[in-house]
N, CA, C and O atoms as a GROMACS GRO file, in nm:
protein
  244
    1UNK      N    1  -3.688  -0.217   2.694
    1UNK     CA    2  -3.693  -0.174   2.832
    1UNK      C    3  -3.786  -0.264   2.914
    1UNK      O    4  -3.744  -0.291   3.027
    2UNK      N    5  -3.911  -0.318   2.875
    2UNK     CA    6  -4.001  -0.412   2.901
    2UNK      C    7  -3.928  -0.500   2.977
    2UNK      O    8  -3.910  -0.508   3.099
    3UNK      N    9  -3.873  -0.590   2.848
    3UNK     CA   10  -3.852  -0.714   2.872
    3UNK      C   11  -3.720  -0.676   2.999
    3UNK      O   12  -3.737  -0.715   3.115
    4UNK      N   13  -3.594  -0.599   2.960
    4UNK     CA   14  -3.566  -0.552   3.070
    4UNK      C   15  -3.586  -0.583   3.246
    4UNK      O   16  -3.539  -0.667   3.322
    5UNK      N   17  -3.697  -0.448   3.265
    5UNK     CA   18  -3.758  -0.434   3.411
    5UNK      C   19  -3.830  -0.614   3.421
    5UNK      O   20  -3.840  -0.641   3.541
    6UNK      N   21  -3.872  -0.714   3.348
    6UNK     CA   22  -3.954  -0.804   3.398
    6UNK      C   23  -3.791  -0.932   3.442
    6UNK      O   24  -3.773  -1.020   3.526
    7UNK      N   25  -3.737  -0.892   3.367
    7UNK     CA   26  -3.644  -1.010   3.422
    7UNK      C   27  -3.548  -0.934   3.568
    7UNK      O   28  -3.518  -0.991   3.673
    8UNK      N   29  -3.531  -0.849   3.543
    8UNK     CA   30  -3.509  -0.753   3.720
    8UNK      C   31  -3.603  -0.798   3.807
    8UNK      O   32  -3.580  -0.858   3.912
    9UNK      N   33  -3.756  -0.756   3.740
    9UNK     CA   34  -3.831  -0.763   3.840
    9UNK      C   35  -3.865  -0.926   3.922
    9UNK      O   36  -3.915  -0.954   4.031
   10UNK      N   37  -3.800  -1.021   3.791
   10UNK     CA   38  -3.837  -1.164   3.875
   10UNK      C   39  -3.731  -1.198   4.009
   10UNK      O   40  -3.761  -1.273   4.102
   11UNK      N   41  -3.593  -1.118   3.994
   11UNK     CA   42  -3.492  -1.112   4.074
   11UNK      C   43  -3.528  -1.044   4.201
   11UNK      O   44  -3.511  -1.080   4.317
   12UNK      N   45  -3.588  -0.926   4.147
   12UNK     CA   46  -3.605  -0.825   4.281
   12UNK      C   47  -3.728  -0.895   4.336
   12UNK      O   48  -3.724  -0.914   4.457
   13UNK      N   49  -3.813  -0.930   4.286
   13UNK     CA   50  -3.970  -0.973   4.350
   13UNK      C   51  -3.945  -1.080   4.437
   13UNK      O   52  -4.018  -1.086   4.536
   14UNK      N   53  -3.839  -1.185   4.420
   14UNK     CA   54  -3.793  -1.271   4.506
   14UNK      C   55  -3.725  -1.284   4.633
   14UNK      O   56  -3.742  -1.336   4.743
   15UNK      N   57  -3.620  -1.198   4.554
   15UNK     CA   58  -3.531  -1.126   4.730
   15UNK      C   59  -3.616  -1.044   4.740
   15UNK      O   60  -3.642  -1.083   4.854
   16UNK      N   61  -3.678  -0.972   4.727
   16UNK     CA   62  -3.765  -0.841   4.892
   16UNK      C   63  -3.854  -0.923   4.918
   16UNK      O   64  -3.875  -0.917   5.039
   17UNK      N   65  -3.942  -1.024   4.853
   17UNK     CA   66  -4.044  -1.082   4.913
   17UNK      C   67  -4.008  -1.163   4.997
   17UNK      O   68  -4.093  -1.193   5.081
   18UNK      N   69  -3.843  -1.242   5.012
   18UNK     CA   70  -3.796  -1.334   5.065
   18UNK      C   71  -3.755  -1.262   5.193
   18UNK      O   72  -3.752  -1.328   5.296
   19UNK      N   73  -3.720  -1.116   5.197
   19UNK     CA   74  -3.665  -1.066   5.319
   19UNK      C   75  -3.768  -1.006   5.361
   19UNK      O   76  -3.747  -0.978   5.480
   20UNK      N   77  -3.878  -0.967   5.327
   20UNK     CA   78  -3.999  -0.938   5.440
   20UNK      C   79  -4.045  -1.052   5.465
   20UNK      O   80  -4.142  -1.038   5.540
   21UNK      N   81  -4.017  -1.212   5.430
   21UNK     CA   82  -4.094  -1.249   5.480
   21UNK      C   83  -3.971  -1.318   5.598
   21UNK      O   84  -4.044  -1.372   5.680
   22UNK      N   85  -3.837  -1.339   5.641
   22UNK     CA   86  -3.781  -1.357   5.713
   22UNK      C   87  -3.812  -1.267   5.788
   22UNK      O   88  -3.866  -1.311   5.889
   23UNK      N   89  -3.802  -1.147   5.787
   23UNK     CA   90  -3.815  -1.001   5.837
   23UNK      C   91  -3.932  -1.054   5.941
   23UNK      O   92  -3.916  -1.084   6.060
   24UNK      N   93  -4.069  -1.057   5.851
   24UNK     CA   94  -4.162  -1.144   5.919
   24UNK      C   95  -4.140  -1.196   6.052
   24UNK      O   96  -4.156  -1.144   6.162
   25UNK      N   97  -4.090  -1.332   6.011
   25UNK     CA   98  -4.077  -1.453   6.095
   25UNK      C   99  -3.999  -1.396   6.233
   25UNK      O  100  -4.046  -1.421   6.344
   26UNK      N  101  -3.924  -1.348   6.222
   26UNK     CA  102  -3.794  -1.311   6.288
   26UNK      C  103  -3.877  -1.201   6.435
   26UNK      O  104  -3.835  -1.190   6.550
   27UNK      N  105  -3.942  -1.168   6.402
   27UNK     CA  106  -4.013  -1.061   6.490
   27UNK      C  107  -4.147  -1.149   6.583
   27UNK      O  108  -4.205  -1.110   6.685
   28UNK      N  109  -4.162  -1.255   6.517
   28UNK     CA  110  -4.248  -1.368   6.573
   28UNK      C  111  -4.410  -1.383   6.476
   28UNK      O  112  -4.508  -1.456   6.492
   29UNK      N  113  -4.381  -1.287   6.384
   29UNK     CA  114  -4.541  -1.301   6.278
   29UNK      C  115  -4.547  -1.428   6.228
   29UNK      O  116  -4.562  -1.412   6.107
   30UNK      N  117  -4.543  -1.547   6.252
   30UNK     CA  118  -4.585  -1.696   6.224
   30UNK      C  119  -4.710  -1.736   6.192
   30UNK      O  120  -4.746  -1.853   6.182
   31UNK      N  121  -4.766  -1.654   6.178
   31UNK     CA  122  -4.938  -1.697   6.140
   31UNK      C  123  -4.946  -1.674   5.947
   31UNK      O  124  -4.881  -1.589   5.886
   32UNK      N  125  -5.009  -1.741   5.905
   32UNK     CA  126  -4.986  -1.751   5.753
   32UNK      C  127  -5.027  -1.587   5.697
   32UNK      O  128  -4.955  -1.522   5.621
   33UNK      N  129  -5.171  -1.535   5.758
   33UNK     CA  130  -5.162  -1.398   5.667
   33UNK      C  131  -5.060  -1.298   5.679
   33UNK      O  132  -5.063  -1.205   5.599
   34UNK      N  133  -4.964  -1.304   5.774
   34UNK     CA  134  -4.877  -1.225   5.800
   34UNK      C  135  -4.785  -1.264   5.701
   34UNK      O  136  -4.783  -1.184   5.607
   35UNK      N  137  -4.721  -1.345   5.690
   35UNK     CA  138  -4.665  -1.434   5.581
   35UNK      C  139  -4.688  -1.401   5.432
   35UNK      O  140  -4.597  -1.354   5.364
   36UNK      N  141  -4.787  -1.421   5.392
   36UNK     CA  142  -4.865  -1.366   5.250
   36UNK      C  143  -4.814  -1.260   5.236
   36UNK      O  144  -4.723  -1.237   5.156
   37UNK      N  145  -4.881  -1.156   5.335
   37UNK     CA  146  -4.922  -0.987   5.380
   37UNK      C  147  -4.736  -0.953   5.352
   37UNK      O  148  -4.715  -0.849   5.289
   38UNK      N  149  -4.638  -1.018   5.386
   38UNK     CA  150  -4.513  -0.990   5.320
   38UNK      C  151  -4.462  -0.979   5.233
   38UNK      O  152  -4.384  -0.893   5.193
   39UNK      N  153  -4.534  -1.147   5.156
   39UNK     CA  154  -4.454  -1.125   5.041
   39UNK      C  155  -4.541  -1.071   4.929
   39UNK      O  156  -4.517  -1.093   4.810
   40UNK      N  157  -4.636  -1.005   4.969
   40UNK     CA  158  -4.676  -0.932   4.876
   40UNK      C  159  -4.658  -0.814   4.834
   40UNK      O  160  -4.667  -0.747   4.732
   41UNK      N  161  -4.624  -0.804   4.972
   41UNK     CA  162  -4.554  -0.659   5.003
   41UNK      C  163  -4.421  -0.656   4.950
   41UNK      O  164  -4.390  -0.549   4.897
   42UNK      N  165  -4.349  -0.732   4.952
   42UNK     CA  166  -4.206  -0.744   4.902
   42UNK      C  167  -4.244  -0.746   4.728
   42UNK      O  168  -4.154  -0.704   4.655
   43UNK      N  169  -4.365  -0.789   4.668
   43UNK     CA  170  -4.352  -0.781   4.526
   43UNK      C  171  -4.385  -0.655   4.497
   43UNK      O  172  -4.353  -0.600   4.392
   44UNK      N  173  -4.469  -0.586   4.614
   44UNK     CA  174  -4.542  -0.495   4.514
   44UNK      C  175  -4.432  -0.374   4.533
   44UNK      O  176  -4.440  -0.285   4.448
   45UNK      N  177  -4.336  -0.362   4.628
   45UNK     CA  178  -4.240  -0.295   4.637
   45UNK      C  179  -4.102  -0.330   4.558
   45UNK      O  180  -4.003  -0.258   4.578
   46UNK      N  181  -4.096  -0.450   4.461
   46UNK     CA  182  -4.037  -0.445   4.374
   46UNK      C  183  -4.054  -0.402   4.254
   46UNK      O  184  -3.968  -0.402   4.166
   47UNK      N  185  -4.170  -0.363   4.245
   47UNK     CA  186  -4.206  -0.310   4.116
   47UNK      C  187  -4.136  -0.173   4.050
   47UNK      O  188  -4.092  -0.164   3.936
   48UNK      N  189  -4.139  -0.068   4.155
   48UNK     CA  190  -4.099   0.034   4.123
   48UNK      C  191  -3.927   0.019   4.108
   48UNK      O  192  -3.852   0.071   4.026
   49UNK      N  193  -3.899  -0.072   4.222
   49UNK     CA  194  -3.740  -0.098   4.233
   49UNK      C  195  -3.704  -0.127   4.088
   49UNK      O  196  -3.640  -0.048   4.018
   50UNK      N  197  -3.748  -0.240   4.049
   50UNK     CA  198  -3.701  -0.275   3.900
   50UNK      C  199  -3.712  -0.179   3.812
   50UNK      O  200  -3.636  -0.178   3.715
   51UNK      N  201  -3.789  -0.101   3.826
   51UNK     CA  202  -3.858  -0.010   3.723
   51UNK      C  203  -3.738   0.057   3.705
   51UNK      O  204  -3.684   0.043   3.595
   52UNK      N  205  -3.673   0.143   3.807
   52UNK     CA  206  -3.566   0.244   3.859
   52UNK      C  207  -3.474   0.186   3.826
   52UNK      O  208  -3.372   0.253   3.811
   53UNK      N  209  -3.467   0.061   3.804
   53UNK     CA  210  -3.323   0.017   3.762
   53UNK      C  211  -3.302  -0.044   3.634
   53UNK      O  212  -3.196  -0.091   3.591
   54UNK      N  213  -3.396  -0.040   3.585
   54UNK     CA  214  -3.421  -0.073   3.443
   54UNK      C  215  -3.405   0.025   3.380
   54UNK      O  216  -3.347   0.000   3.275
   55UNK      N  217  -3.439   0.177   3.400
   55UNK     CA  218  -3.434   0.260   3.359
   55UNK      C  219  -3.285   0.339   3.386
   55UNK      O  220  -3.246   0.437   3.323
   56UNK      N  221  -3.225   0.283   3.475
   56UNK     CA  222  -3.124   0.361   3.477
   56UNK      C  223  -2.990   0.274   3.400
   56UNK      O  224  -2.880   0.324   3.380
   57UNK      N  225  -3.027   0.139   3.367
   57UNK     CA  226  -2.897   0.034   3.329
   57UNK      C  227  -2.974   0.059   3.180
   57UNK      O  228  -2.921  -0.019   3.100
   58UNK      N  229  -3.063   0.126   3.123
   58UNK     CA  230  -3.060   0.174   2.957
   58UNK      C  231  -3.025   0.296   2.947
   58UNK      O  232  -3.022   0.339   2.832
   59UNK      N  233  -2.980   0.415   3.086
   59UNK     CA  234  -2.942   0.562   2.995
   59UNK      C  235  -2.796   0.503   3.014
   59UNK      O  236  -2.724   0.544   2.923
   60UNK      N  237  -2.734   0.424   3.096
   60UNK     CA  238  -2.589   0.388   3.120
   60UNK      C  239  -2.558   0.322   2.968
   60UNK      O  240  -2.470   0.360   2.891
   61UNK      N  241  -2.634   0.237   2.949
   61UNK     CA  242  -2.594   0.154   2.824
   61UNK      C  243  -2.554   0.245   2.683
   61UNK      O  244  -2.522   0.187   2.579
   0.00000   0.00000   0.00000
């Protein structure tokens, strides 16, 4: 299940961090901590995502 959620999570941690940080840009936040302040936010909100889906593609299996 581990190994699982970490290879999700390198997928998911990329796209949400990649779309808050367009998300970002797009609204005019161009200054670098805003930038960061996204995609960190986009990882740390992948965490649970993967989690949830890791867990649900092993009761399917």
């Amino acid at each position: 299940m581990i190994r699982l959620f970490l290879i999700i999570y390198t997928l998911a941690a990329t796209t949400l961090s990649g779309t808050a940080i367009v998300a970002a840009l797009t609204v005019g936040r161009v200054d670098a901590l805003s930038i960061i302040v996204a995609a960190v936010a986009g990882a740390v909100i992948a965490l649970p995502v993967s989690w949830f889906v890791a867990k649900g593609l092993m009761q399917g299996a």
